[in-house]
N, C-alpha and C positions, 0 to 999 in steps of 0.2 A: 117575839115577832122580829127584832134585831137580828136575832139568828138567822132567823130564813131570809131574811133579804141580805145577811152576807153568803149564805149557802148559794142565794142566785144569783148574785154578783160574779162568786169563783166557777159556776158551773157555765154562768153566759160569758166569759175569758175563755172554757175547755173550747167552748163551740167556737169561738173565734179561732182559736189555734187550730181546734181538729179541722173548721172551714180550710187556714189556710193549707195546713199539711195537705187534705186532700187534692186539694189544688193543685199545688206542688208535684205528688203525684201523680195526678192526671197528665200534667205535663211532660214530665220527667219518664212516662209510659211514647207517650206521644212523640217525644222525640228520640226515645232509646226502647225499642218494644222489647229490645233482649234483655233491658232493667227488672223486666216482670218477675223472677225469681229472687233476685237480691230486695226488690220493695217487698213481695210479700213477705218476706221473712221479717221485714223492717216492722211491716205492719202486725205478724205475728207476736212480735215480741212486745209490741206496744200495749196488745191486747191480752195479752197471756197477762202480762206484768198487772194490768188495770183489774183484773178480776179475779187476781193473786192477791193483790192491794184492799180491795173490797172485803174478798174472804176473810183476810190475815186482819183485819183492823175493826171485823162483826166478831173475831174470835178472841181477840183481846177485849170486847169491850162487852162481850157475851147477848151480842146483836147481831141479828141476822139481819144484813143491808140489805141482800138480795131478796129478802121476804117483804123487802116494801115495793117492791116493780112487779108488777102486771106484767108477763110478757107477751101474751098475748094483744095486751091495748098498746103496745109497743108499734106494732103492726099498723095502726091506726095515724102516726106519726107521719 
């Protein structure tokens, strides 16, 4: 049970940071709309990297992370 309430601890921090990034970006959209190609790369690589991450650390550990998300109830969020 210790487990998962440090699993939610680290994962209610991501949401804090990805809250502010967002943010960030919205802003930085807002004030520079010709940012749009330099952030989405930015954001590309964030996300390439996280489900590269994912993949690579279900393969070493011979777990499939991404077999525990619904993605469709994602939707639902």
């Amino acid at each position: 049970m210790e487990q998962n309430e440090n699993v939610i601890s680290h994962l209610r921090q991501a949401i804090s940071h990805l809250d502010a990034a967002l943010s960030l970006t919205i802003d930085s959209l807002k004030e520079n709309p010709s940012s749009k190609k330099s952030i989405g790369k930015i954001w590309e690589e964030f996300l390439g990297t996280f489900f590269n991450k994912v993949r690579s650390k279900g393969k070493e550990n011979n777990v499939n992370l991404l077999s525990l998300i619904s993605f469709p109830k994602l939707k639902k969020f």
